[in-house]
C-alpha positions, 0 to 999 in steps of 0.5 A: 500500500502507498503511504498517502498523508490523510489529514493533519491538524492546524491549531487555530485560535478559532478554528471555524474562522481559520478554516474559513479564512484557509478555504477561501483564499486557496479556493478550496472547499470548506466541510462540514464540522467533524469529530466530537462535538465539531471540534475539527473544521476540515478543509478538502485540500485534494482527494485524499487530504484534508487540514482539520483546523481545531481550536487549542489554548495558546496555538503555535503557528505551522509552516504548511507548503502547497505545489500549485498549477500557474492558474491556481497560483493566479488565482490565489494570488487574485484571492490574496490581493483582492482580501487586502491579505499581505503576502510575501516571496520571504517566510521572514518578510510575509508581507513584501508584496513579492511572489519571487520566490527562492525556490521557485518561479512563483510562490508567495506566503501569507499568514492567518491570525494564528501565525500559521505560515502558509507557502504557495509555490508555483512551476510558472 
């Protein structure tokens, strides 16, 4: 059997508003609470991955990567600049305005009010 990542937890201050906040500007879809008590707000990332926000007392941020297609980016990217999100080429400068990323052609990071730091990289 092949190893597939199924799901992992962000912590979040809120996660139904982190979740939100994620879903919306990668376009993704957001799901319906889940586990006891809707204690994870899960994200639909790809067929076989979801990121189940949870709320937790005092959460340390997560630095979270995602390889995009050109369009995806463009898109994100318009999500990002429309939201008035700041975003950044640097994890250390997250707020630069730049998608020149070191790594790749294109790619650009942004935060949510957790501190989670989320990384979009694109071939093009």
């Amino acid at each position: 059997m092949t190893v597939t990542l199924n799901h992992t937890i962000v912590p979040a201050t809120d996660h139904r508003e982190a979740a939100r906040f994620f879903a919306s500007v990668m376009g993704l879809e957001e799901l319906p609470p889940a586990g006891r008590n809707g204690h994870f707000a899960p994200v639909r990332v790809n067929e076989t991955l979801t990121l189940d926000f949870m709320t937790v007392p005092d959460p340390e941020g997560h630095h979270l990567a995602f390889d995009v297609d050109p369009a995806t980016f463009d898109a994100i990217l318009s999500h990002i600049r429309t939201a008035g999100i700041p975003y950044g080429s640097d994890p250390t400068q997250p707020d630069n305005g730049r998608t020149d990323h070191p790594l790749c052609p294109r790619g650009l990071f942004f935060q949510d009010t957790t501190g989670n730091l989320y990384e979009v990289m694109s071939p093009a």
